[in-house]
GUMAR-407870 format. One record per atom (N, C-alpha, C): residue in three letters; x, y, z. Coordinates in steps of 0.2 Angstrom, whole numbers, plus 5000, padded with zeros to 4 digits. Layout:
BEGIN
ALAXYZ
...
! end
This chain:
BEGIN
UNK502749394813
UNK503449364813
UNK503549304817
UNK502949274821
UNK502949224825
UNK503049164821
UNK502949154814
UNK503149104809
UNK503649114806
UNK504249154808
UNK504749154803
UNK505249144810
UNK505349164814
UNK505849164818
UNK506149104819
UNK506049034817
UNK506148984816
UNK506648964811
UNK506649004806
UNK507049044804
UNK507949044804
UNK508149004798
UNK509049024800
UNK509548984804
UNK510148984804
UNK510648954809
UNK510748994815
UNK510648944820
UNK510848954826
UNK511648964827
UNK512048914823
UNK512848924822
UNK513048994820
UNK512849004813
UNK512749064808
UNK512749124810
UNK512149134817
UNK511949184822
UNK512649204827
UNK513049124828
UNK513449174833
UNK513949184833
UNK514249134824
UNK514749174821
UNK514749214819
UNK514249264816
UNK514149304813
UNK514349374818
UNK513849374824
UNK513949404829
UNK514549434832
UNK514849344833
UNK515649374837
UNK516049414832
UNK515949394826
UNK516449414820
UNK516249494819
UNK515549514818
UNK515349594818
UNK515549614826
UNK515649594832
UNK515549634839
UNK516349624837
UNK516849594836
UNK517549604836
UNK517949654833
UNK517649654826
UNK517749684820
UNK517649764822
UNK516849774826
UNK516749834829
UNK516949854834
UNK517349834837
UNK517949864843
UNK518049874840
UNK518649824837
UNK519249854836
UNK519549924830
UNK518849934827
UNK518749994823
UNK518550054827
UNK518050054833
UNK517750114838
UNK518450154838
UNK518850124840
UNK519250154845
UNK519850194840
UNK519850184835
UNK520250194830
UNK519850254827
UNK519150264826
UNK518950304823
UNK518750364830
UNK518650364835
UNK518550394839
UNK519250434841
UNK519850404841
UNK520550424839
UNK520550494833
UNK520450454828
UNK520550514822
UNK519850564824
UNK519350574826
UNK518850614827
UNK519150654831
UNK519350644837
UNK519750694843
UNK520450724838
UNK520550714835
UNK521150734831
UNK521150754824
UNK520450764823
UNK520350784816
UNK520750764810
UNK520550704809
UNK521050674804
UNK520750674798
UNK520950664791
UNK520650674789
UNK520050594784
UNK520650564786
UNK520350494786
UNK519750474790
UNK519450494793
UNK518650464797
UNK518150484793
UNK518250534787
UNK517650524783
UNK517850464779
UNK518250414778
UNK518150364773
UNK518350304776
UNK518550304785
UNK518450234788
UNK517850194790
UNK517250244790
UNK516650194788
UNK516650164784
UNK516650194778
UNK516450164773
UNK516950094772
UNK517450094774
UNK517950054775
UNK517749984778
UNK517450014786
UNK517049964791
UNK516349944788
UNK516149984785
UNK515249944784
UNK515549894777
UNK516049914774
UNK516049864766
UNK516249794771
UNK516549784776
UNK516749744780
UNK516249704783
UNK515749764785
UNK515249724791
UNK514549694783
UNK514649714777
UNK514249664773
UNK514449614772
UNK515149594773
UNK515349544772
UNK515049514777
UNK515249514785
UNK514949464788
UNK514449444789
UNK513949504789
UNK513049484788
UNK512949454783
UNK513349444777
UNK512949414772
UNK512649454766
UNK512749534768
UNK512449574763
UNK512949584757
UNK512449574750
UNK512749584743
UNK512549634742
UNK512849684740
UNK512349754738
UNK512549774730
UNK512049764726
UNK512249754719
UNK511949864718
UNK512449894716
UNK512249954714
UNK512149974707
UNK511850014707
UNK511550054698
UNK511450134697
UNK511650134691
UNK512150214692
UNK512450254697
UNK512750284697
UNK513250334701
UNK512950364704
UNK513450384713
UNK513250434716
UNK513550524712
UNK513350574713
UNK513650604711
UNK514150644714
UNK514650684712
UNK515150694713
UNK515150774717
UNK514550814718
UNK514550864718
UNK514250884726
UNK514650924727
UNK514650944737
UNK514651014739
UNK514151034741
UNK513850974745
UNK513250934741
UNK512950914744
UNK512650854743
UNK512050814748
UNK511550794747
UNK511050764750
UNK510750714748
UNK510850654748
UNK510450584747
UNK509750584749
UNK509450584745
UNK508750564749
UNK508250504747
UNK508550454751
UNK508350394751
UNK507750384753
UNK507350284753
UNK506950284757
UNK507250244761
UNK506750214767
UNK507050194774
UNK506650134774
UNK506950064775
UNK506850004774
UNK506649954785
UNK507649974786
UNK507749934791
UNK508449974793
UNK508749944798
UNK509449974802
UNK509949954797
UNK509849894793
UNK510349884788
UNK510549934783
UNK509949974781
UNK510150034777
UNK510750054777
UNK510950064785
UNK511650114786
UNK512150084785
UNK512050004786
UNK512549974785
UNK512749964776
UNK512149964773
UNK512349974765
UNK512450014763
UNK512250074763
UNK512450144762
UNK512950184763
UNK513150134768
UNK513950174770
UNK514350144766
UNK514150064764
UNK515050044761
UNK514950074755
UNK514450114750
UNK514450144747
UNK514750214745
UNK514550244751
UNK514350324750
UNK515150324758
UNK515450374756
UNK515850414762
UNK515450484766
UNK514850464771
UNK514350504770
UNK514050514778
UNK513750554780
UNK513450554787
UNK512650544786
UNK512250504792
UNK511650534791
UNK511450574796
UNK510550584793
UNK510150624797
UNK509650584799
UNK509850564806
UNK509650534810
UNK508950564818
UNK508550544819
UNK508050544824
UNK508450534830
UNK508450574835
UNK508650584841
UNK508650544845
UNK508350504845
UNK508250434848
UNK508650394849
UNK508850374842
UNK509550344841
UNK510050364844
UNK510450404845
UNK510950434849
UNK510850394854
UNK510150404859
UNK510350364866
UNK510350284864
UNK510150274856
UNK510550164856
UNK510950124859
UNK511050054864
UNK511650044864
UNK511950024858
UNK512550044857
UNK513150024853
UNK512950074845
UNK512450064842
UNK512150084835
UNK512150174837
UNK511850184844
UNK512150274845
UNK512650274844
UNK513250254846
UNK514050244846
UNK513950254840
UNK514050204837
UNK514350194827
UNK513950264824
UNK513350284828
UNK513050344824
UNK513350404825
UNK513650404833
UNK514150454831
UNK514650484830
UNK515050414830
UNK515850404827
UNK515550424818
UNK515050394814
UNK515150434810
UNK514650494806
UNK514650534813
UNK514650614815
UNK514050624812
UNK513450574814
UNK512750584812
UNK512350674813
UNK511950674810
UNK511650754812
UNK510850714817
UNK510950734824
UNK510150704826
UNK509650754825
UNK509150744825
UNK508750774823
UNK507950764827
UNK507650804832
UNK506950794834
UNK506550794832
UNK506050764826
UNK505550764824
UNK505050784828
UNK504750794833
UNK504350824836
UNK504250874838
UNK504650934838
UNK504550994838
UNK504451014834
UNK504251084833
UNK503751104829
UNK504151174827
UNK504551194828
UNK505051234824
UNK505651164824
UNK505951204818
UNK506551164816
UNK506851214813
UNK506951264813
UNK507351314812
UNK508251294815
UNK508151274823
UNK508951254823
UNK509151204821
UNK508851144821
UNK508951084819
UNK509051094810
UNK508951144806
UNK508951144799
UNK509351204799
UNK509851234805
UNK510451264804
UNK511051224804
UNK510851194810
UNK511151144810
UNK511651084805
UNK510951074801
UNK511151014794
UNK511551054792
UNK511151114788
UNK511451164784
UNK512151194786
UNK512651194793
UNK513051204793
UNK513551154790
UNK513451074789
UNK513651044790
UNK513851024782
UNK513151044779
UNK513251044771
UNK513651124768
UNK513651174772
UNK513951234772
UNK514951214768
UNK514951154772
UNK515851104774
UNK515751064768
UNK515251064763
UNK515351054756
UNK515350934757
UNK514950954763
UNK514750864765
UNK514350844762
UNK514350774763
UNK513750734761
UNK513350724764
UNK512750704764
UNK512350694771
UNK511750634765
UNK511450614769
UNK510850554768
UNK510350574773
UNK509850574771
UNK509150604773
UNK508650544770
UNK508350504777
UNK507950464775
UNK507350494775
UNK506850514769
UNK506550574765
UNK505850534768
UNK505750484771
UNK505050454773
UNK504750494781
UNK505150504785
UNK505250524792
UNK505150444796
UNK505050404793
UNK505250334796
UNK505350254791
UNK505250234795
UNK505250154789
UNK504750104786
UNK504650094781
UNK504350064779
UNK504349994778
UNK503949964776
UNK503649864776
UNK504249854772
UNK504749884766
UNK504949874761
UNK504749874753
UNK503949854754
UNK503549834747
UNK503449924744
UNK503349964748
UNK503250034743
UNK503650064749
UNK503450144746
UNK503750194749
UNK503250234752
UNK503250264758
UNK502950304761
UNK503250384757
UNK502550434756
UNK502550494755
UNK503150524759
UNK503550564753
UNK504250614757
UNK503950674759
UNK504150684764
UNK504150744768
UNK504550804764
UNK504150844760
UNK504350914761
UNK504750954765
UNK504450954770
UNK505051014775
UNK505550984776
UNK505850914776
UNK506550884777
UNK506850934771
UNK506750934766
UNK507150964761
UNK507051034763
UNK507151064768
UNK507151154770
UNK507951154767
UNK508151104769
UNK509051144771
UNK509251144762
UNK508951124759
UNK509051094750
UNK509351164748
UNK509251234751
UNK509351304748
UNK509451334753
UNK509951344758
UNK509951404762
UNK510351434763
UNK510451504768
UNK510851564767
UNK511651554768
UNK511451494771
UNK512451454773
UNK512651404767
UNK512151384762
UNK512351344758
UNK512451354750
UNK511851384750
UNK511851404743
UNK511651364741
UNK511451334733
UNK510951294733
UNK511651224736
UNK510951174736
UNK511251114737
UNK511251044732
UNK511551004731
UNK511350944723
UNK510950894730
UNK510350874725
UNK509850824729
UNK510050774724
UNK510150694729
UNK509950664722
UNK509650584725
UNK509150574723
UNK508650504725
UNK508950454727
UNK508850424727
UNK509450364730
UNK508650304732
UNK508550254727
UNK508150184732
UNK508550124735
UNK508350094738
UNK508650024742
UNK508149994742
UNK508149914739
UNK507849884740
UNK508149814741
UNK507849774746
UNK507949694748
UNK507549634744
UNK507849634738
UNK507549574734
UNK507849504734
UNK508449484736
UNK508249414737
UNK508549384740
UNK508649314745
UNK508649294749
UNK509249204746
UNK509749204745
UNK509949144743
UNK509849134737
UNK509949184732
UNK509849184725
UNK509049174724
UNK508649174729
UNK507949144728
UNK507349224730
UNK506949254726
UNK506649324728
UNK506349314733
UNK506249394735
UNK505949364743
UNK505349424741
UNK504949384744
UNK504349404742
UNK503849454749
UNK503249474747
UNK502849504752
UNK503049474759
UNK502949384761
UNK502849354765
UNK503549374769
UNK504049354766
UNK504649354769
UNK505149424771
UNK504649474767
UNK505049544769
UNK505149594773
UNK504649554780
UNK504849574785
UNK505349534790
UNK505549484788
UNK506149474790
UNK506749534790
UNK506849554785
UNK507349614785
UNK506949684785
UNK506249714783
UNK506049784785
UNK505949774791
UNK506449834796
UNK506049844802
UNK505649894803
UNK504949894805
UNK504549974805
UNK503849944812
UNK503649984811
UNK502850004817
UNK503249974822
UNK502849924826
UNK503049914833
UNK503549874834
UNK503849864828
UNK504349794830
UNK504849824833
UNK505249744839
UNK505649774843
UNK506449734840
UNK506849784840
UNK507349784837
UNK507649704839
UNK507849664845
UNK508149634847
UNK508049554843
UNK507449544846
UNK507249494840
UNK507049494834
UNK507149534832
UNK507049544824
UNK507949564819
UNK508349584825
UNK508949574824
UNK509249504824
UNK508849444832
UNK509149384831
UNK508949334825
UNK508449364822
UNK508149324816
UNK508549314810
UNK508449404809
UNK509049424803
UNK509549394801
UNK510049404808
UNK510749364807
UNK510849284806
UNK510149254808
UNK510449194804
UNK510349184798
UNK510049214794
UNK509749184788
UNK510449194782
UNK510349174778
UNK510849164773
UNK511049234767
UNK511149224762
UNK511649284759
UNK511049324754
UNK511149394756
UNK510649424756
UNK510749494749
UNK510449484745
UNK510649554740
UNK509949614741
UNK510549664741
UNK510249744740
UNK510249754736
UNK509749794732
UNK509849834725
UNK509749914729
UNK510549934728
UNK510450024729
UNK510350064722
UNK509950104719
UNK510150134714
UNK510150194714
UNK510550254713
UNK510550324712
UNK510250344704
UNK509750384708
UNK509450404701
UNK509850504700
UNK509350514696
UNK509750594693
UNK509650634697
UNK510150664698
UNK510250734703
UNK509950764700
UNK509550834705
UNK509450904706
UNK509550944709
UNK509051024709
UNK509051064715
UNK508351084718
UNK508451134722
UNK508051144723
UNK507551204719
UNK508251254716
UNK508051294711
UNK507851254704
UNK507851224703
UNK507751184693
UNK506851164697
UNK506851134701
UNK506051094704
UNK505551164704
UNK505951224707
UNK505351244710
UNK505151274716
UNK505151204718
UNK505051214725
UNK504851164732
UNK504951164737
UNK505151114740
UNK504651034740
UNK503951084740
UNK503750994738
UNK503750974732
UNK503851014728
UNK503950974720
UNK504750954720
UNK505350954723
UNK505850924724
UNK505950854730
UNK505350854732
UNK505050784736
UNK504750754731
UNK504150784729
UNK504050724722
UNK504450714717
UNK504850754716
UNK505450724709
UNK505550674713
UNK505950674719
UNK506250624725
UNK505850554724
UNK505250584725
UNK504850524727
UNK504650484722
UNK504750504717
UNK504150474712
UNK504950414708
UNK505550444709
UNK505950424705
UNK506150364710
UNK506150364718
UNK506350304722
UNK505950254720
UNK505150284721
UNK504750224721
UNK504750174713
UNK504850214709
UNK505050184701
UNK505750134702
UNK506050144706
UNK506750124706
UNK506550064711
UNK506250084718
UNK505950024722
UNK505649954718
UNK504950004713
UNK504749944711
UNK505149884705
UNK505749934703
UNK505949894698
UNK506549844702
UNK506849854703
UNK507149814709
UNK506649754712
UNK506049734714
UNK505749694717
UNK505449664711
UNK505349674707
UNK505049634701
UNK505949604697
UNK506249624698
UNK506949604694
UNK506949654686
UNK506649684684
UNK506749704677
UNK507349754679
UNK507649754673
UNK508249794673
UNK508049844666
UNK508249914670
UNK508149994666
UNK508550014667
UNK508850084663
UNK509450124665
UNK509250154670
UNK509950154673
UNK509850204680
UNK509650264680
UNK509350304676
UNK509150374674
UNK508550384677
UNK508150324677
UNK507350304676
UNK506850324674
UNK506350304675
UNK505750344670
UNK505650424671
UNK505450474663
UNK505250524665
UNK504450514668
UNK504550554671
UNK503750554675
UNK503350614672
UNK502850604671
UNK502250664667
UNK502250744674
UNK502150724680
UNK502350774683
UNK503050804684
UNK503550784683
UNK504350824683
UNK504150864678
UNK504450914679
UNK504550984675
UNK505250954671
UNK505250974665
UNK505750964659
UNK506451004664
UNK506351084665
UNK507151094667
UNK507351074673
UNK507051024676
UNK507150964682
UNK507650914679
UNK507250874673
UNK507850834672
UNK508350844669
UNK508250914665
UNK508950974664
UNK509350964666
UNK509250984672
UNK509651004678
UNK509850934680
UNK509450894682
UNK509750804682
UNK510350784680
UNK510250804670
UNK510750774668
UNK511250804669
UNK511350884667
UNK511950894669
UNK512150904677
UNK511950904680
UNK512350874688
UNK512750814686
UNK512350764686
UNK512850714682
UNK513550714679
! end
C-alpha cells in the first residue's frame, strides 16, 4: 500500500468526511429513537442512510437480478472490505452477521447496532447459542446477510464458505430457511477497471489497519460495485450443509469472476456439474 497512498484528493478526503460524519449524526439519533420505540420504520432507515452514504463516498453500485422476496431469508455473500455494508445495505432492508469484535469499533459498532447486527464469536467452539441466537432472529421472518468466507478477501477470488455458518439454514425455530448467493465485486475506478495492482485500495483483509486505508479510500474518485443475486435455495433441495456452501460458493465465485472481467450473463448464472438438478429446482421456483 506504500505506493498507492499518494493516492487521491486531499480536498475530496475532507469533504467527503464532514459530509458522511454530518449526514451520520444526524441519522444515529433518529434511528436509536425508533429502536427504543419499536417503530416499524428502522428496518428501512438504513437502507435509506447507506443509498445516501453511496452517494458521498462515491460508490455506484450497478445490480444484477433480484433479491428474493421470501422470509426469512439469508444472503450469503463474499466479503471484500467494510464498504460491503455500506453497498448492501442501500440494497437489501437487512441485518448482518457480524464478528464480535466489531461491536467494540468506534462509530462502525454504533451503526452495527443501530442496524440490530447479530455478533457473533468465531472462536469458540460450540456455537450452539450463537446459532440460536441467529435462528431466533430469522424465526421474525428476517433477513440477515451472512459473510459466508468467515473473513475478507484480496477481492480477486473468493475464499472457501464455511459450512457450519449455514447451521441456522434449517432449525427447529425456523423451519426451513431461503439461502440466496449474493457476489460483490469492485471493478472500476473512474469509468477505468481496476485491476490486481489497484484492488487493494478498496479490499480490506490480513493485517491491514483500517485507518489508513480508510484515509486513502476516501480520496479517490467515483467508484462502481457489481452486486449480483444469484438463484435461491434451501437447505433441504441441496442436501446438506456443505453441499449448500458449495452451491453458495461456486455461484459467487462465477459471479465475482464475471463481474471483474466485464462480460455480461444472466443473473441466473452458470449450471455447475456439481449442483444437484433439484437444487436449481428449487432455485427457480423460490424465485
Amino acid at each position: 500500500m506504500g505506493g498507492v497512498t499518494r493516492l487521491g484528493s486531499p480536498a475530496l478526503r475532507v469533504r467527503r468526511l464532514a459530509i458522511y460524519f454530518a449526514w451520520t449524526v444526524l441519522l444515529m439519533p433518529v434511528q436509536a429513537f425508533g429502536l427504543a420505540l419499536r417503530r416499524p420504520w428502522t428496518a428501512t432507515l438504513p437502507r435509506f442512510y447507506h443509498r445516501w452514504c453511496c452517494r458521498i463516498l462515491g460508490l455506484r453500485v450497478r445490480r444484477i437480478g433480484r433479491p428474493t422476496q421470501a422470509r426469512p431469508v439469508l444472503f450469503a455473500v463474499n466479503h471484500i472490505s467494510y464498504l460491503d455494508i455500506t453497498v448492501l445495505g442501500s440494497l437489501l432492508p437487512v441485518s448482518f452477521i457480524a464478528k464480535r469484535e466489531v461491536a467494540g469499533w468506534p462509530l462502525f459498532g454504533w451503526l452495527a447496532r443501530l442496524q440490530r447486527s447479530v455478533f457473533i464469536d468465531r472462536q469458540v467452539r460450540s456455537t450452539r447459542e450463537q446459532r440460536d441466537s441467529i435462528a431466533d432472529r430469522l424465526a421474525a421472518n428476517e433477513a440477515l446477510i451472512l459473510f459466508a468466507e468467515g473473513t475478507s478477501s484480496d477481492g480477486n477470488r473468493i475464499l472457501p464458505f464455511k459450512s457450519a455458518l449455514f447451521s441456522v439454514a434449517d432449525h427447529r425455530a425456523t423451519g426451513a430457511v431461503t439461502v440466496q448467493p449474493v457476489s460483490i465485486a469492485y471493478t472500476r475506478l473512474d469509468g477505468m477497471p481496476i485491476g490486481r495492482r489497484l484492488r487493494p485500495l478498496f479490499a480490506w483483509y490480513g493485517s491491514m489497519t483500517m485507518a489508513p486505508h480508510l484515509w486513502t479510500m476516501i480520496g479517490l474518485g467515483t467508484v462502481e460495485i457489481v452486486v449480483e443475486f444469484h438463484r435461491p435455495t434451501t437447505l433441504g433441495e441441496c442436501g446438506s450443509r456443505k453441499l449448500l456452501a458449495t452451491y453458495c460458493e461456486e455461484r459467487v465465485a462465477a459471479g465475482l469472476a464475471s463481474a471483474l472481467s466485464g462480460r455480461r450473463r444472466p443473473p441466473s448464472g452458470r449450471r455447475s456439474a456439481n449442483t444437484t438438478a433439484g437444487a436449481d429446482a428449487a432455485a427457480t421456483a423460490a424465485e
